[in-house]
N, CA and C atoms as an extended XYZ file, in Angstrom:
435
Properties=species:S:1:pos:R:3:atomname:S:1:resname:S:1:resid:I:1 pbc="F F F"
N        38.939        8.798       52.428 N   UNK     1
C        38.505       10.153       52.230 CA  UNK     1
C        37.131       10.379       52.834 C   UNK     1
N        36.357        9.174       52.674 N   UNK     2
C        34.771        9.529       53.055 CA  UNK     2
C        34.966       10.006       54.461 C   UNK     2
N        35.917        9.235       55.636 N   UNK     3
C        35.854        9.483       56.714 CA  UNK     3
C        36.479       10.776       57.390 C   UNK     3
N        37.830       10.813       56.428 N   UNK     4
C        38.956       12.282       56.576 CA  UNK     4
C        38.647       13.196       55.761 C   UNK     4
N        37.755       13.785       55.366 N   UNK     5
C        37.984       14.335       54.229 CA  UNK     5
C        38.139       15.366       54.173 C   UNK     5
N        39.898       15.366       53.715 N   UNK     6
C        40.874       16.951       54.173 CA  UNK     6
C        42.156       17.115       52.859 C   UNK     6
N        42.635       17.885       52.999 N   UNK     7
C        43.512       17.859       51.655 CA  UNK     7
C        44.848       16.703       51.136 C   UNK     7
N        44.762       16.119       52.329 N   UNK     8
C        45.837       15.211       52.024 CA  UNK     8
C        45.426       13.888       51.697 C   UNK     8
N        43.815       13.408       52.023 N   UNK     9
C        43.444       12.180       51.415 CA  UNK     9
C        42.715       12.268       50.279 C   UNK     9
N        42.582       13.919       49.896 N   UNK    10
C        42.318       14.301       48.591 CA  UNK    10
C        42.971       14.569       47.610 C   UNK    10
N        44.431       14.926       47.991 N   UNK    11
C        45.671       14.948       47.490 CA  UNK    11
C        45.938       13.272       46.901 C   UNK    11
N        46.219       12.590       47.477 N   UNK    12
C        45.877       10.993       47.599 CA  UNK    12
C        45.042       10.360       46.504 C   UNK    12
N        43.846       10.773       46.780 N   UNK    13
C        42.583       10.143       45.839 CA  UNK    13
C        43.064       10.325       44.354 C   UNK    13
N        43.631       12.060       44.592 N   UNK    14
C        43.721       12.324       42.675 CA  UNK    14
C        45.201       11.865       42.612 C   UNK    14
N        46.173       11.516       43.313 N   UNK    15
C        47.098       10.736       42.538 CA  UNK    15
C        46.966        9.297       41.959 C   UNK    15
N        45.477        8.748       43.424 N   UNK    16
C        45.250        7.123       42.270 CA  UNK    16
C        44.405        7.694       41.547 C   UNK    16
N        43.474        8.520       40.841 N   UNK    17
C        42.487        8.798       40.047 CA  UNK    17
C        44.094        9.057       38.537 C   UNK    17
N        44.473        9.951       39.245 N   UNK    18
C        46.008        9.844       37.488 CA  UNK    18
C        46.585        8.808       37.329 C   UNK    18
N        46.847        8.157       38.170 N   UNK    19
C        47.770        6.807       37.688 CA  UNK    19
C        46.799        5.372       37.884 C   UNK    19
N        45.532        5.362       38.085 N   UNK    20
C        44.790        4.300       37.540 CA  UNK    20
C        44.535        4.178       36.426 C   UNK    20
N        44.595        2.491       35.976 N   UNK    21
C        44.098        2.052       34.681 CA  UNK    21
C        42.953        2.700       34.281 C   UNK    21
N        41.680        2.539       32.981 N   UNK    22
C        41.238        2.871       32.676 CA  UNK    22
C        39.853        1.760       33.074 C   UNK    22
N        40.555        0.606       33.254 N   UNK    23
C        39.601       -0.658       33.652 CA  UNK    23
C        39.644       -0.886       35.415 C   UNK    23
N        40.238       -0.168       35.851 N   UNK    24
C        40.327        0.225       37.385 CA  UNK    24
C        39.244        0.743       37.901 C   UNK    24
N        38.362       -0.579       38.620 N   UNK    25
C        36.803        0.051       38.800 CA  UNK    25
C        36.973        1.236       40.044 C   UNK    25
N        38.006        1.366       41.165 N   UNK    26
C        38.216        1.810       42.136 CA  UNK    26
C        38.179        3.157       41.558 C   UNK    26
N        38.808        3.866       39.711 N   UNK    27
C        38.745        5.146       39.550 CA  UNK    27
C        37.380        5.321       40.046 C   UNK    27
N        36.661        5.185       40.085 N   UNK    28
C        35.014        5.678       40.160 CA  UNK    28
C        35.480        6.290       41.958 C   UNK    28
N        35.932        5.740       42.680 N   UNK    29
C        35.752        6.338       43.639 CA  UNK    29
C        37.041        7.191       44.156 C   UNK    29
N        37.799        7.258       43.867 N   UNK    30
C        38.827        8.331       43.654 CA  UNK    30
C        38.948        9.548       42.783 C   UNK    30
N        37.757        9.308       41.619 N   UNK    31
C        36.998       10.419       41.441 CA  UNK    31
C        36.002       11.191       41.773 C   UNK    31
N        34.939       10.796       42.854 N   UNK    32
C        34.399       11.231       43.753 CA  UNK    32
C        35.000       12.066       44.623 C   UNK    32
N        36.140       11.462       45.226 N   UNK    33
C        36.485       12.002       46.256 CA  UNK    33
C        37.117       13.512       45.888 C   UNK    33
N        38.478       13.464       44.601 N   UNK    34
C        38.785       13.740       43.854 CA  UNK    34
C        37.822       15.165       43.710 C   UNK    34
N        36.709       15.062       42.973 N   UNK    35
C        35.694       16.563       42.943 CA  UNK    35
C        34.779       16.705       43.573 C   UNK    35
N        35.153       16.114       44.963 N   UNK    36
C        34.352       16.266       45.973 CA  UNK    36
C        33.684       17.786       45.846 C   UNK    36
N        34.679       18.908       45.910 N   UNK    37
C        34.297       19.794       46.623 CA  UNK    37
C        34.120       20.810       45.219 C   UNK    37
N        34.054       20.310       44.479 N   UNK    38
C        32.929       21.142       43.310 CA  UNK    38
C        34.571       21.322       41.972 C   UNK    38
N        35.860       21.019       42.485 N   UNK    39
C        37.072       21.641       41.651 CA  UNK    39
C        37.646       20.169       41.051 C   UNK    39
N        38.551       20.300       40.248 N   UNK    40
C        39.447       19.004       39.615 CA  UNK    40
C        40.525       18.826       40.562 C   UNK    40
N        40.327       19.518       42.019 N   UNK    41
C        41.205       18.268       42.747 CA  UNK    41
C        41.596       19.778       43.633 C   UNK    41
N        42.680       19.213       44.282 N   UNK    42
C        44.124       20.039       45.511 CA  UNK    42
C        44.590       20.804       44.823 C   UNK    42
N        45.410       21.537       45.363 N   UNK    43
C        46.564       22.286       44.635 CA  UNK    43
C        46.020       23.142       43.823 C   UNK    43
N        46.735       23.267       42.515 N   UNK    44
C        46.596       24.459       41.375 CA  UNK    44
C        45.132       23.783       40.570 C   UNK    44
N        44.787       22.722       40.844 N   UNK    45
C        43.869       22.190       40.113 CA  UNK    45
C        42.248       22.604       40.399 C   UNK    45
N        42.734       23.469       41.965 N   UNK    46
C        41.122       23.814       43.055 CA  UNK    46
C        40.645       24.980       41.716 C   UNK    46
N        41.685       26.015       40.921 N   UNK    47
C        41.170       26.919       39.970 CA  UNK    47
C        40.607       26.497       39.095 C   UNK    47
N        39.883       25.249       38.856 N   UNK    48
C        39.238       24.672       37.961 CA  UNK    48
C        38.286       23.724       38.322 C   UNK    48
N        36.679       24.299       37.777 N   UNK    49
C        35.442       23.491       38.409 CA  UNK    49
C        35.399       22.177       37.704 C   UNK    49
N        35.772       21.144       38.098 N   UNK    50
C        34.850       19.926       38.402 CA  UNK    50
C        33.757       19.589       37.017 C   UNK    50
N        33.275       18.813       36.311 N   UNK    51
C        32.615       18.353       35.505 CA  UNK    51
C        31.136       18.731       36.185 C   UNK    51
N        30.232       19.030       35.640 N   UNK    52
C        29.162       19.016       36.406 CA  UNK    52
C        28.317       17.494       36.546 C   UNK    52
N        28.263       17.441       37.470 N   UNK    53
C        27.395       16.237       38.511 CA  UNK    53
C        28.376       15.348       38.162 C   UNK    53
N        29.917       14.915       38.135 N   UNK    54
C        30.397       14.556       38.443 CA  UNK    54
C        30.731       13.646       39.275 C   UNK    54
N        30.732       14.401       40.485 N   UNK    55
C        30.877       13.200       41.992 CA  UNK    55
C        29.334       12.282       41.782 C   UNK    55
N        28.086       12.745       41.545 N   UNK    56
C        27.133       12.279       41.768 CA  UNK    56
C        27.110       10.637       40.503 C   UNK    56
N        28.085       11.344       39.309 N   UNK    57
C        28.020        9.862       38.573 CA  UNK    57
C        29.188        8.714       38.650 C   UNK    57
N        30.406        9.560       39.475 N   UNK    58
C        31.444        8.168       39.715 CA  UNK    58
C        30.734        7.566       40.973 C   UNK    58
N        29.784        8.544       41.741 N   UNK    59
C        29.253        7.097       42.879 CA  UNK    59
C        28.359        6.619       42.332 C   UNK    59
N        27.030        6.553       41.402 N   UNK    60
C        26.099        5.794       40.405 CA  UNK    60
C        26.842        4.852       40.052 C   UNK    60
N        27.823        5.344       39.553 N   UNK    61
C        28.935        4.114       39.008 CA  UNK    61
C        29.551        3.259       39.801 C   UNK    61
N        30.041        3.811       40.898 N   UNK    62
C        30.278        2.892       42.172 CA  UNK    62
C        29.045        2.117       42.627 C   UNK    62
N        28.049        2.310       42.883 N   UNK    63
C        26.820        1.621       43.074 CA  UNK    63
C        27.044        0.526       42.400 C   UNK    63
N        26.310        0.634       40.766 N   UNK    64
C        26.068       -0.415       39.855 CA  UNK    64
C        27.007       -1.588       39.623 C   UNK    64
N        28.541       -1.014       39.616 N   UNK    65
C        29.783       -1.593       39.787 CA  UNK    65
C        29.683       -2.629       40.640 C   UNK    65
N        29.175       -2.898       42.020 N   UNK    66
C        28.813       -3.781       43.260 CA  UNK    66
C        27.328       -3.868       42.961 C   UNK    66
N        26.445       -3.654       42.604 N   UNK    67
C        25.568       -4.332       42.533 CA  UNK    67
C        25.112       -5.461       41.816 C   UNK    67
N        25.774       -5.258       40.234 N   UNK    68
C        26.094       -5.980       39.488 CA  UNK    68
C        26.894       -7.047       38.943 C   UNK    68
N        28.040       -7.280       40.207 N   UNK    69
C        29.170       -7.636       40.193 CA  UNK    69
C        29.142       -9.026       40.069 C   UNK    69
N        27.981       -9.585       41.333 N   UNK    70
C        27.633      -11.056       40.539 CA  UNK    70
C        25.845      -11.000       40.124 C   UNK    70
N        25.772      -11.203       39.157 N   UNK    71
C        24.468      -10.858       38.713 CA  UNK    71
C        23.813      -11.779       39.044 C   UNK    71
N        23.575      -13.250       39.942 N   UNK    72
C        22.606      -13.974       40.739 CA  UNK    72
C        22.079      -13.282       41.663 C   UNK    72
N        23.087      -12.516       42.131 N   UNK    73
C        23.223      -11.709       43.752 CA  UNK    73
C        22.494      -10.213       43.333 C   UNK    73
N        21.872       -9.791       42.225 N   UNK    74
C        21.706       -8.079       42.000 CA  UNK    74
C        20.864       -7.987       42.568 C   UNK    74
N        19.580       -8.793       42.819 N   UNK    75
C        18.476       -8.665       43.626 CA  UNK    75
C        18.862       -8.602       45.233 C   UNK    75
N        19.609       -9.445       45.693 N   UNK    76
C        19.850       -8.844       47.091 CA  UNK    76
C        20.592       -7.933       47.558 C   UNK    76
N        22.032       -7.703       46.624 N   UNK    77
C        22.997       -6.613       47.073 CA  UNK    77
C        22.021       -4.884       46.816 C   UNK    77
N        21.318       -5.103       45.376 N   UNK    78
C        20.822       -3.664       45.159 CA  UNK    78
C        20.113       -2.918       46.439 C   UNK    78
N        19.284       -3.385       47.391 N   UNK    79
C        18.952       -2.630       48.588 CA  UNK    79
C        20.057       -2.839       49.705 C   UNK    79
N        20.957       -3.620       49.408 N   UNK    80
C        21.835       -3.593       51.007 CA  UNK    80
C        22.858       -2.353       50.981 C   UNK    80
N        23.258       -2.025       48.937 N   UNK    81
C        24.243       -0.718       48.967 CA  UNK    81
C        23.722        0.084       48.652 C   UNK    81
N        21.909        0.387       48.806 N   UNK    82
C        21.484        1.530       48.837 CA  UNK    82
C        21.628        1.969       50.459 C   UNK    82
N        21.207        1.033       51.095 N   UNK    83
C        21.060        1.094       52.552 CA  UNK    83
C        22.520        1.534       53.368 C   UNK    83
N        23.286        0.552       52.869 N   UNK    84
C        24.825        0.950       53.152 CA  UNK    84
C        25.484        2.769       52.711 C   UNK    84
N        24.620        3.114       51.206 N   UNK    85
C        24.793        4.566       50.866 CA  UNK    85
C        24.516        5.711       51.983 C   UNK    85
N        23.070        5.062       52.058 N   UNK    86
C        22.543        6.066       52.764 CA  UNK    86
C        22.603        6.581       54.065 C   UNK    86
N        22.714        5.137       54.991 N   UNK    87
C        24.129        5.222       56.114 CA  UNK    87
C        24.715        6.465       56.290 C   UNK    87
N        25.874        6.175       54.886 N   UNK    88
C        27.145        7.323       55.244 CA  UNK    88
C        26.244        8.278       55.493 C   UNK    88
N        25.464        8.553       54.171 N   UNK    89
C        25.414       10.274       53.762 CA  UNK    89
C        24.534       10.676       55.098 C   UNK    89
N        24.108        9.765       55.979 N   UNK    90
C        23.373       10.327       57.061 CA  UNK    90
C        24.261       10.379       58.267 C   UNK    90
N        25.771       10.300       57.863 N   UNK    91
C        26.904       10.079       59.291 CA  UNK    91
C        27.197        8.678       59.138 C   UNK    91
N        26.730        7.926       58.985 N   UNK    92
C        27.238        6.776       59.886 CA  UNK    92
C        28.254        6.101       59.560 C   UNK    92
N        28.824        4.935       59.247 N   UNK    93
C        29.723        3.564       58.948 CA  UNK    93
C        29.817        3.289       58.026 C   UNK    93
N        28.457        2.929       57.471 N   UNK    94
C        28.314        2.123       56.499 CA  UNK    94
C        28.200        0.849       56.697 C   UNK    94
N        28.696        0.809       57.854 N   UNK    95
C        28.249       -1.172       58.539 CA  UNK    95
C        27.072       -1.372       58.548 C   UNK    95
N        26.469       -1.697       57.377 N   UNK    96
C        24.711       -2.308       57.307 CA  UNK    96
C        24.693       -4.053       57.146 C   UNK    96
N        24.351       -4.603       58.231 N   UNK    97
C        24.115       -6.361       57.740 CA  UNK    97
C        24.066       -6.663       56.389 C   UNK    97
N        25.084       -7.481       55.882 N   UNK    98
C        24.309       -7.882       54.674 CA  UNK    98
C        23.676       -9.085       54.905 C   UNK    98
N        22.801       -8.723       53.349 N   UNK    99
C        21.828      -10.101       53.332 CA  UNK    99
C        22.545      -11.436       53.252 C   UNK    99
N        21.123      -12.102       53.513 N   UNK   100
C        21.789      -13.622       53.508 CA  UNK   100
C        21.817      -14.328       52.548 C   UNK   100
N        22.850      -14.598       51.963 N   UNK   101
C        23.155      -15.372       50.618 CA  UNK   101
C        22.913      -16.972       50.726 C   UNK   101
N        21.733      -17.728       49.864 N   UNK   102
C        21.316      -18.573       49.910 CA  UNK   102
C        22.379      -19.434       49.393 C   UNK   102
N        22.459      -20.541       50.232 N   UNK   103
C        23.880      -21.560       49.096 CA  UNK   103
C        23.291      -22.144       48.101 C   UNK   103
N        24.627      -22.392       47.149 N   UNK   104
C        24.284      -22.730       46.073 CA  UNK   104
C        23.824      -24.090       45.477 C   UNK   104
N        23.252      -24.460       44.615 N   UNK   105
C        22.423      -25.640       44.364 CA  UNK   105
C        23.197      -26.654       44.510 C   UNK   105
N        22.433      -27.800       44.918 N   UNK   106
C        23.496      -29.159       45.264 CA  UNK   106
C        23.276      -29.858       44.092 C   UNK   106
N        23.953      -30.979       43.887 N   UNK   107
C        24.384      -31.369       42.226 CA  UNK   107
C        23.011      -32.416       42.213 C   UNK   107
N        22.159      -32.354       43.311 N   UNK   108
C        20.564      -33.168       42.971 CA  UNK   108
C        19.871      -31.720       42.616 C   UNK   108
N        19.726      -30.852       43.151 N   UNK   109
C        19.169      -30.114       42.801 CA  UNK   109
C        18.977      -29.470       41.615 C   UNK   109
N        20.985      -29.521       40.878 N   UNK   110
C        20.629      -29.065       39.435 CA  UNK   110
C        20.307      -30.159       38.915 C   UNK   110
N        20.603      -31.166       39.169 N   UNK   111
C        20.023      -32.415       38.354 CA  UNK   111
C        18.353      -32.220       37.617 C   UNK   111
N        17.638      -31.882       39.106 N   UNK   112
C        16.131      -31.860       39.105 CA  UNK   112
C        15.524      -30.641       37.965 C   UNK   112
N        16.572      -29.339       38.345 N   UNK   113
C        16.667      -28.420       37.450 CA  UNK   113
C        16.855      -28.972       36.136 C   UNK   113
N        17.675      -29.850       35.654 N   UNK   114
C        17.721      -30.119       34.114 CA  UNK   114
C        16.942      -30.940       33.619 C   UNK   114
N        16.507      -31.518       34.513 N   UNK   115
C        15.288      -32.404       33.813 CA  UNK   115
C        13.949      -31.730       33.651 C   UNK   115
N        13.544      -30.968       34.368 N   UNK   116
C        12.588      -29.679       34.304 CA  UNK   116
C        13.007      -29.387       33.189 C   UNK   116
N        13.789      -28.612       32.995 N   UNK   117
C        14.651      -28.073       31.771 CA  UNK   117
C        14.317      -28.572       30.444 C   UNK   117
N        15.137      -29.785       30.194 N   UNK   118
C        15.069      -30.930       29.601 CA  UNK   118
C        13.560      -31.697       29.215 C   UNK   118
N        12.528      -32.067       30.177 N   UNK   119
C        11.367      -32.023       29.917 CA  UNK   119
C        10.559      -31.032       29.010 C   UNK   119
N        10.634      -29.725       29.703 N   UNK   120
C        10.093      -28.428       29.198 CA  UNK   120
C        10.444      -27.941       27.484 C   UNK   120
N        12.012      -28.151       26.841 N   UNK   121
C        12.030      -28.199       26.143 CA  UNK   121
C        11.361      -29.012       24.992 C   UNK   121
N        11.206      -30.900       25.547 N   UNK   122
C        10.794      -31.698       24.708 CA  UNK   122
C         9.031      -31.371       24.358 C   UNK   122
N         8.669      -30.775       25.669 N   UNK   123
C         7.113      -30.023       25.598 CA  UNK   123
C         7.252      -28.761       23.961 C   UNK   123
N         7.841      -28.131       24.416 N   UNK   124
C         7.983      -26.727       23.418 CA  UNK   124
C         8.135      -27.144       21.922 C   UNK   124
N         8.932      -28.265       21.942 N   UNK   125
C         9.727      -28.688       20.541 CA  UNK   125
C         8.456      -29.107       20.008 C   UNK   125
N         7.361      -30.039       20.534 N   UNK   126
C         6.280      -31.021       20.051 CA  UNK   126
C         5.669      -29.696       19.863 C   UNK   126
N         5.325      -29.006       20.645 N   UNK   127
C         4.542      -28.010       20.585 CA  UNK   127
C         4.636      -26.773       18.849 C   UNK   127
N         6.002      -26.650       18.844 N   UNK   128
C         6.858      -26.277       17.292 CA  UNK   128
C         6.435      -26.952       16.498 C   UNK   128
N         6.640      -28.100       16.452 N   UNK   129
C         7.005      -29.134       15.685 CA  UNK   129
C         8.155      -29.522       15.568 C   UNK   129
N         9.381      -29.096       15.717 N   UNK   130
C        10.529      -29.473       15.703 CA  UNK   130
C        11.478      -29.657       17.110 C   UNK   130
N        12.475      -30.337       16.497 N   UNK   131
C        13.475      -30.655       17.226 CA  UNK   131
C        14.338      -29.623       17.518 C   UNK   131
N        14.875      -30.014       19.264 N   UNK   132
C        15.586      -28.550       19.254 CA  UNK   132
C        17.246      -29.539       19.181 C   UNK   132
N        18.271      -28.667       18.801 N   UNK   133
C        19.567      -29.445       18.749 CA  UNK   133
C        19.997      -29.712       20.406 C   UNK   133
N        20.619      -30.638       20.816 N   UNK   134
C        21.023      -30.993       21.764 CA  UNK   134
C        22.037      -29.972       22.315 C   UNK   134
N        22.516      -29.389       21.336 N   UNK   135
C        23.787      -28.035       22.007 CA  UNK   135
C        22.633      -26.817       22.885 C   UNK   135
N        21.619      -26.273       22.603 N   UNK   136
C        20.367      -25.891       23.282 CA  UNK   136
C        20.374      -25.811       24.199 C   UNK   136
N        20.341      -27.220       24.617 N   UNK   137
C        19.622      -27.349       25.817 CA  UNK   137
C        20.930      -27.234       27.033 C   UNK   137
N        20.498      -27.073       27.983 N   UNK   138
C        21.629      -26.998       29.212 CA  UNK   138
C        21.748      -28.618       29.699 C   UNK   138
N        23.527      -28.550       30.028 N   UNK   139
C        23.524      -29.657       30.657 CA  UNK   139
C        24.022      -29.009       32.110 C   UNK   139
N        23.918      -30.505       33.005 N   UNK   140
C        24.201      -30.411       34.215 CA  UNK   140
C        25.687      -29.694       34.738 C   UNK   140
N        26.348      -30.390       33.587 N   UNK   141
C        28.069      -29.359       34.108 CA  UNK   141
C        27.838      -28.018       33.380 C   UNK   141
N        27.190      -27.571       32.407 N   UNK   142
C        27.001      -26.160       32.395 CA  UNK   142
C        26.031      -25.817       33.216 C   UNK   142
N        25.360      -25.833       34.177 N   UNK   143
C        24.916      -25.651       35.006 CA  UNK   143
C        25.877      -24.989       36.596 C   UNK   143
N        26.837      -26.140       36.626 N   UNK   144
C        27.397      -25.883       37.793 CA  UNK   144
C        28.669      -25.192       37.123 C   UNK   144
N        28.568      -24.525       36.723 N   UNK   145
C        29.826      -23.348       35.982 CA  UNK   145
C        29.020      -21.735       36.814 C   UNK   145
């Protein structure tokens, strides 16, 4: 729709916007498209306005939806699908580079991580006075989960 956007891929949008689940993150953007143009859709439905700011919160919602999606990653995706947003709404693609996703820790690395970890706690506990329970603290295979 972003690219056609004419009555038949709007026609389209609001048949997956009615027959999507309720946990169907994609409604967010088939409702956009959906009251694009200020009405609850095509057809007999154009005699009826649209929710107000509407389109403006199924794409908020589309945003957060991908930004959040893996939450290690929110810090780098949050400016690549603002950048990617703003793209369209200025014409374009939406083809913006994404960032570069650092790989993930090697099993020395979380190692080094849990002993940091592991150290830091035995600091805190003396520091309390008490003992912390061993369920607490992170181990290395909950780590690489």
């Amino acid at each position: 729709w972003v690219f056609k956007p004419n009555e038949e891929t709007r026609t389209r949008a609001r048949e997956a916007l009615d027959n999507a689940d309720n946990e169907d993150e994609t409604m967010l953007c088939a409702m956009a498209a959906t009251f694009a143009d200020g009405t609850l859709g095509p057809g007999e439905l154009e005699d009826y306005e649209a929710p107000p700011g509407a389109v403006g919160g199924a794409a908020f919602g589309m945003a957060l939806t991908a930004i959040f999606d893996d939450e290690e990653l929110t810090d780098l995706r949050g400016p690549w699908i603002l950048e990617r947003g703003l793209d369209i709404a200025r014409g374009g693609n939406g083809k913006v580079e994404p960032p570069e996703i650092p790989p993930p820790p090697t099993d020395e690395e979380l190692e080094e991580e849990f002993e940091e970890d592991d150290d830091s706690a035995e600091d805190d506990s003396e520091e309390s006075g008490g003992d912390r329970d061993a369920a607490d603290l992170n181990t290395v295979e909950d780590a690489r989960t």
